[in-house]
TORSEDO-343025 format. One record per residue (C-alpha): residue number from 0; x, y, z negated. Coordinates in steps of 0.001 Angstrom, whole numbers, plus 500000, padded with zeros to 6 digits. Last residue first. Layout:
N
i; X; Y; Z
NUM; X; Y; Z
...
This chain:
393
i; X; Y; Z
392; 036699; 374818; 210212
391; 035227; 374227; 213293
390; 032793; 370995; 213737
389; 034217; 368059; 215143
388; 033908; 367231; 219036
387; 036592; 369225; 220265
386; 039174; 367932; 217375
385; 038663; 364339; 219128
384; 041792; 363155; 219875
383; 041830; 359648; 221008
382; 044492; 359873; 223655
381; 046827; 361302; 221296
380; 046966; 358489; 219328
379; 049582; 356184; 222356
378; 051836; 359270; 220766
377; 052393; 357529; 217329
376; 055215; 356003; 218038
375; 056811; 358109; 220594
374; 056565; 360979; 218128
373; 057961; 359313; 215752
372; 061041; 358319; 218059
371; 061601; 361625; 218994
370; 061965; 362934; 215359
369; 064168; 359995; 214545
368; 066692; 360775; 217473
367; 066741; 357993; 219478
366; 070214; 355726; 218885
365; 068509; 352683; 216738
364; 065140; 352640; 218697
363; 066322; 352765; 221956
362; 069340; 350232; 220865
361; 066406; 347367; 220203
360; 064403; 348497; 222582
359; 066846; 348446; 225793
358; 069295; 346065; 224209
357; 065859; 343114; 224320
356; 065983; 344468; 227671
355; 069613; 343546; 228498
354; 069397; 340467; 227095
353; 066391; 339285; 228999
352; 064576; 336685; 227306
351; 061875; 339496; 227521
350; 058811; 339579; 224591
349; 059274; 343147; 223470
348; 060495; 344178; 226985
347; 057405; 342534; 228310
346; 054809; 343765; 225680
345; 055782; 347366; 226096
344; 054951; 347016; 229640
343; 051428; 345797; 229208
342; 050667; 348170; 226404
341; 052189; 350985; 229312
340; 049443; 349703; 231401
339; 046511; 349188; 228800
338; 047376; 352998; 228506
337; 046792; 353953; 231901
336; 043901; 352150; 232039
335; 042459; 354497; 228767
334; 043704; 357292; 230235
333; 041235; 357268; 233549
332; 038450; 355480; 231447
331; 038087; 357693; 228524
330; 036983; 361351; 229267
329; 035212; 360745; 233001
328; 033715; 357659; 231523
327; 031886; 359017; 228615
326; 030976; 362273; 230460
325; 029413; 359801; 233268
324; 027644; 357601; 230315
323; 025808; 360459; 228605
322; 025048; 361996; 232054
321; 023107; 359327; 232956
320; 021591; 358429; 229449
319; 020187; 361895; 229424
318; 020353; 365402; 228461
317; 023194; 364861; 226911
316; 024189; 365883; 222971
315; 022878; 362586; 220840
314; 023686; 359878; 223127
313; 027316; 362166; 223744
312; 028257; 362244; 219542
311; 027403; 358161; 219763
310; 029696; 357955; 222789
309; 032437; 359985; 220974
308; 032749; 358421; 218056
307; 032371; 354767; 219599
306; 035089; 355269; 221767
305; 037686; 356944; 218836
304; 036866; 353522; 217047
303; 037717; 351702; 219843
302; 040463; 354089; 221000
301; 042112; 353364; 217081
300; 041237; 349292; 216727
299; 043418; 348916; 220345
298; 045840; 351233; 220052
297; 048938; 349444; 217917
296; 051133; 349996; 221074
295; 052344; 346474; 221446
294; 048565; 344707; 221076
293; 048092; 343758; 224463
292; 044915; 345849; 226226
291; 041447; 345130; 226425
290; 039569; 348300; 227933
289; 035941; 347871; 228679
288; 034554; 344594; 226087
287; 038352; 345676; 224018
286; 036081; 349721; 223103
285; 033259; 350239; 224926
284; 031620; 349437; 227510
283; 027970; 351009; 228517
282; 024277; 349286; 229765
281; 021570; 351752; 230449
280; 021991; 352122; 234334
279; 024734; 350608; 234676
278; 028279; 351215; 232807
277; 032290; 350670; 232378
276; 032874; 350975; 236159
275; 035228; 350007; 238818
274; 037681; 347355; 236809
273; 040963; 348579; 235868
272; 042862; 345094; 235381
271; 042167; 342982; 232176
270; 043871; 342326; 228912
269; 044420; 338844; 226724
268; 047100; 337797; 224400
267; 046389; 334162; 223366
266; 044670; 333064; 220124
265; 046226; 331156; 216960
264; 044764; 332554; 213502
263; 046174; 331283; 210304
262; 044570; 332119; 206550
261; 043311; 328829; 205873
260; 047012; 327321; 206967
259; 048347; 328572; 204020
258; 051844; 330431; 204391
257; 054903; 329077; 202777
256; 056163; 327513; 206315
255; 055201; 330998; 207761
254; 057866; 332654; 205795
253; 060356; 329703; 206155
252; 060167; 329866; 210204
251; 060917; 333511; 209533
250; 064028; 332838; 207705
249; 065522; 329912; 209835
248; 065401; 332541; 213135
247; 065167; 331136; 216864
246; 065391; 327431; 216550
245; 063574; 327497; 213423
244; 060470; 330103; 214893
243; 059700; 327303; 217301
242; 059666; 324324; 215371
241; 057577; 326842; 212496
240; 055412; 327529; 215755
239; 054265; 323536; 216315
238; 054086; 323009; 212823
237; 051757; 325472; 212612
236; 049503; 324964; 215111
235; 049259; 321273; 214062
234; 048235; 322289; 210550
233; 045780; 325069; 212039
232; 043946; 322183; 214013
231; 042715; 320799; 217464
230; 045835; 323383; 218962
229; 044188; 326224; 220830
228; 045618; 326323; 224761
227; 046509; 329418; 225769
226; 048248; 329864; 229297
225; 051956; 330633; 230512
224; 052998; 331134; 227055
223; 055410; 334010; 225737
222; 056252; 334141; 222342
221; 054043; 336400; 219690
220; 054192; 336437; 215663
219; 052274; 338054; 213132
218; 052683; 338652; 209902
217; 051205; 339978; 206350
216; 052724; 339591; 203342
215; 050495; 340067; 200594
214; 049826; 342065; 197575
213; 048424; 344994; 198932
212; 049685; 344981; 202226
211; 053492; 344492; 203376
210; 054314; 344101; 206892
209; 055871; 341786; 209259
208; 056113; 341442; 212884
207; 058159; 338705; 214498
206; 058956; 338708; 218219
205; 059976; 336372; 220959
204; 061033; 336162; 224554
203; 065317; 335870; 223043
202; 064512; 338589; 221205
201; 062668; 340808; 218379
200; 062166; 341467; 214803
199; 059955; 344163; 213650
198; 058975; 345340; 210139
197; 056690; 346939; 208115
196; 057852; 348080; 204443
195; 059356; 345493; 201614
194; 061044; 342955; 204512
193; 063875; 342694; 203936
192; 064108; 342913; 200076
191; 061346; 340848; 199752
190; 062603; 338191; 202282
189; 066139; 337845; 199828
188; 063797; 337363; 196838
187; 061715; 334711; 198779
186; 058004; 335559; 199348
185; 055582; 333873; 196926
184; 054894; 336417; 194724
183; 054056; 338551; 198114
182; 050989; 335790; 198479
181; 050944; 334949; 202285
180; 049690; 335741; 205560
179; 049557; 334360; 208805
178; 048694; 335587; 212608
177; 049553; 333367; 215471
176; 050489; 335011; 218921
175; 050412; 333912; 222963
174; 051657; 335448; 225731
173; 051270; 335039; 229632
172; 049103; 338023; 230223
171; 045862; 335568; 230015
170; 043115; 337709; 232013
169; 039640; 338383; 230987
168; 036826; 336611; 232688
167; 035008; 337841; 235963
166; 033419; 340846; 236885
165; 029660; 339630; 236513
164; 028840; 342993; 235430
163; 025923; 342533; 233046
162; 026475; 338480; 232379
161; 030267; 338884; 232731
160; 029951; 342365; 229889
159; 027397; 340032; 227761
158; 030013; 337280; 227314
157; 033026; 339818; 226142
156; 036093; 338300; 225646
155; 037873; 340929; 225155
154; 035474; 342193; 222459
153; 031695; 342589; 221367
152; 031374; 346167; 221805
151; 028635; 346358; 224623
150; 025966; 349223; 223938
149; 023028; 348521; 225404
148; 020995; 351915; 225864
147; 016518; 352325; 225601
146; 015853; 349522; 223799
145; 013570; 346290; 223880
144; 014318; 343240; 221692
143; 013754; 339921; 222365
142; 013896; 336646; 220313
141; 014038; 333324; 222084
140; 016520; 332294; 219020
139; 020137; 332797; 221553
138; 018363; 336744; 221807
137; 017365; 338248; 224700
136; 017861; 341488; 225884
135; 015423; 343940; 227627
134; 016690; 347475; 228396
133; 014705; 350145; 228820
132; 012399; 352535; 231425
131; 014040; 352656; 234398
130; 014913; 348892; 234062
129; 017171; 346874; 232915
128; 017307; 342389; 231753
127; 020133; 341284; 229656
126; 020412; 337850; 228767
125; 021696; 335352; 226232
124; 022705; 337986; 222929
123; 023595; 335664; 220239
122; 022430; 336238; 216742
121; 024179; 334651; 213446
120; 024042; 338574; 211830
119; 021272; 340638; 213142
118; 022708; 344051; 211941
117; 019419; 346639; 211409
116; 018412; 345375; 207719
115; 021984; 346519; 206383
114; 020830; 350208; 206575
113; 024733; 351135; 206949
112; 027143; 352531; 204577
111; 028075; 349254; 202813
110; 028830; 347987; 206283
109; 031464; 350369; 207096
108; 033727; 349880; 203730
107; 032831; 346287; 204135
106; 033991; 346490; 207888
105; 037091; 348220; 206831
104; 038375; 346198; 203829
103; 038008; 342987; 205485
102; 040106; 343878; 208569
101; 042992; 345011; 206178
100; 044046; 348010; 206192
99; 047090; 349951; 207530
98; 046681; 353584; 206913
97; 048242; 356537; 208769
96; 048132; 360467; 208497
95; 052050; 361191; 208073
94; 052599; 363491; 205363
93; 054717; 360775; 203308
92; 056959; 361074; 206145
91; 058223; 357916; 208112
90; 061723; 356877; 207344
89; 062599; 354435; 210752
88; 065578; 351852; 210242
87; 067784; 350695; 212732
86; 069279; 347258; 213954
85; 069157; 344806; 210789
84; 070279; 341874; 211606
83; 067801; 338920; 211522
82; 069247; 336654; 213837
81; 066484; 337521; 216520
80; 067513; 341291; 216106
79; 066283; 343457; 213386
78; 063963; 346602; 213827
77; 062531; 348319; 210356
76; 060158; 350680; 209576
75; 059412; 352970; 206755
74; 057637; 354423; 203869
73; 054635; 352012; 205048
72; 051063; 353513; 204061
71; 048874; 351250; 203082
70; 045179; 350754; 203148
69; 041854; 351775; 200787
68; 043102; 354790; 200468
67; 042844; 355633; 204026
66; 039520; 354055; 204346
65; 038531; 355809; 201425
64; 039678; 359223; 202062
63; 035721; 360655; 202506
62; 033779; 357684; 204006
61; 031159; 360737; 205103
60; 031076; 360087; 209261
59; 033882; 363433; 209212
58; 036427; 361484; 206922
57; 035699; 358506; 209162
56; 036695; 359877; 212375
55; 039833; 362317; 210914
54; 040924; 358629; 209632
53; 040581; 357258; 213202
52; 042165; 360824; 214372
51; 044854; 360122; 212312
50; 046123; 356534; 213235
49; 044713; 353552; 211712
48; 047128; 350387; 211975
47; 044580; 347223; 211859
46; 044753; 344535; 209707
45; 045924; 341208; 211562
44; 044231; 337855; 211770
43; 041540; 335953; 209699
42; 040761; 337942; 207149
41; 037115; 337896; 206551
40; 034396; 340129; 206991
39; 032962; 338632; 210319
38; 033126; 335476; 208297
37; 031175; 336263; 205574
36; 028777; 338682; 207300
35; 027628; 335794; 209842
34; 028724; 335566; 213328
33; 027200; 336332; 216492
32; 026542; 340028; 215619
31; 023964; 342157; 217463
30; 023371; 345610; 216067
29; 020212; 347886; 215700
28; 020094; 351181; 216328
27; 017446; 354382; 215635
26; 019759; 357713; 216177
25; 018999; 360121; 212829
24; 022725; 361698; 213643
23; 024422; 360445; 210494
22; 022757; 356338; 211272
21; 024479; 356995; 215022
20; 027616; 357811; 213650
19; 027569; 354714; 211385
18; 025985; 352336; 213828
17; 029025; 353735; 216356
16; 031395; 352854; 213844
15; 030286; 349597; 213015
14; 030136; 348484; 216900
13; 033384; 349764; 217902
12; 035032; 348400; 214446
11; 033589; 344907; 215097
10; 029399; 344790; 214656
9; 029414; 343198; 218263
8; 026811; 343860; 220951
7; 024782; 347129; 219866
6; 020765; 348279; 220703
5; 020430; 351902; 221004
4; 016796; 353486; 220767
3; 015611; 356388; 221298
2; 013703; 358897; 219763
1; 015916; 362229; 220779
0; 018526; 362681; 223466
């Protein structure tokens, strides 16, 4: 499709990445951000884990190796039970094509490479009117702009997706997480040692995840909740999950004792079941706005990204928006749902107060052999290959 135009909800890595193939392929956008720059760069929460075809993504868009230099690349990973012992440890290859970044890194990285006039930061998308001829959306000012596709990357919680499809809110899984970080000066000697790497601690309906980035510690935490309810402050947060973490491990309840409250994010865990479509007539999801899923297999940032690749290479190569969005869905929605699935069920035996489950990944990962169990870990990628779509070499 030539001389069109493709208006985006959400400048998150679905939304910068599409901008960026769609800026490479001469594709007029403009993107729709309810926040402003500074805090849509910021952060608040975890980095994301970047598995090779994200990397392969950006390489081909013309970022080169910088997103993958710009992140980390553990050496290894450890599992410890909810008393801290360690359970198995995980050598990954130098080889491997990973990078953990932080959130900041990547949308600056993305952003610098856009025409920065075409993201309408502090906007609010209100209404969404289509017709055979375009898409009308209005803007939280009274501003309106006319397009030819609406994109919808703006997240799991997704206000333009219930206007469009009026499919109902996401669902609460029954699990809720805080994210922290904290100067690595700052970490004790004995947590250092520990925890120099990425690591996982797990049991008794709980986990700790740690990891090492730049010159922080960053964490996250998850404990199962039967609804989210945000605390009126970060201080109250997290005293409330440093009471928690104390009866469960003294060390981790010391890590995010240490860690500033300005750098905290408390949400709940959020998914939602297949639903029947991810488009109308010029109105697409992609990315958590179609396929939310808990964040146990690291996949969410990587088929987002892998999404917006491969809608932006389909605006350019169909004949129409029609068949643009039926390719789109017949590649991505079928695997996609199964994958939010198996996120689901890796999130219940990570979070189980079931002995016998916490055994079952625990002692999976320990007795595995450490070829299989590489391969296991980095399989939920394989979905987002895209070698068909990249030019041979």
């Amino acid at each position: 499709m030539e001389n069109i135009h493709v208006i985006i909800s959400g400048a998150g890595p679905a939304g910068l990445t599409l901008a960026l193939q769609l800026q490479r392929l001469n594709i007029k956008y403009s993107i729709i951000e309810k926040v402003d720059e500074t805090r849509l760069c910021s952060d608040i929460g975890g980095g994301y884990d970047l598995g090779e075809n994200a990397l392969r993504i950006y390489r081909h868009l013309g970022l080169g190796n910088l997103v993958k230099e710009r992140g980390a690349q553990f050496p290894e990973v450890k599992s410890f039970d909810s008393k801290g012992r360690l359970s198995s440890l995980l050598t990954l290859p130098e080889t491997l094509e990973m990078s953990s970044i932080r959130r900041s890194s990547l949308q600056n990285i993305i952003i610098d490479k856009l025409t920065t006039q075409n993201i309408l930061f502090n906007s609010k998308i209100v209404d969404v009117k289509e017709n055979v001829d375009e898409v009308l959306v209005t803007l939280q000012n009274g501003k309106q702009l006319k397009g030819d596709i609406l994109v919808v990357a703006d997240g799991v919680h997704s206000e333009v997706r219930s206007s469009v499809f009026k499919d109902g809110p996401a669902v609460h899984v029954g699990v809720n997480c805080m994210w922290g970080r904290l100067d690595w000066e700052d970490v004790p000697p004995s947590s250092q040692d520990k925890f120099d790497g990425a690591g996982l601690m797990l049991g008794d309906g709980q986990t700790f995840t740690v990891g090492r980035l730049d010159k922080q510690m960053i964490w996250a935490t998850f404990w199962q909740a039967e609804k989210f309810v945000r605390s009126e402050n970060n201080q109250i947060a997290k005293e409330k999950l440093i009471k928690r973490l104390s009866t469960w491990n003294p060390e981790v309840a010391q890590l995010v004792r240490l860690s500033s409250t300005e750098m905290m994010a408390e949400v709940g865990i959020y998914d939602r079941p297949p639903a029947k479509t991810w488009h109308s007539t010029r109105t697409i999801l992609i990315g958590d706005a179609a396929h939310p899923m808990t964040p146990f297999l690291g996949a969410g940032a990587n088929t987002a990204i892998a999404d917006a690749f491969i809608l932006g290479h389909l605006i350019k190569a169909s004949a129409n928006i029609k068949a643009a969005f039926t390719t789109f869905e017949e590649r991505r929605k079928v695997p996609l749902e199964k994958t939010v699935k198996t996120a689901r069920t890796v999130c219940d035996y990570s979070l189980s107060k079931s002995k016998w489950k916490n055994w079952v990944m625990l002692k999976g990962m320990a007795i595995l052999p450490k070829f299989l169990l590489r391969r296991m870990l980095l399989s939920a990628d394989n979905i987002n290959d895209i070698s068909d779509l990249l030019p041979k070499v």
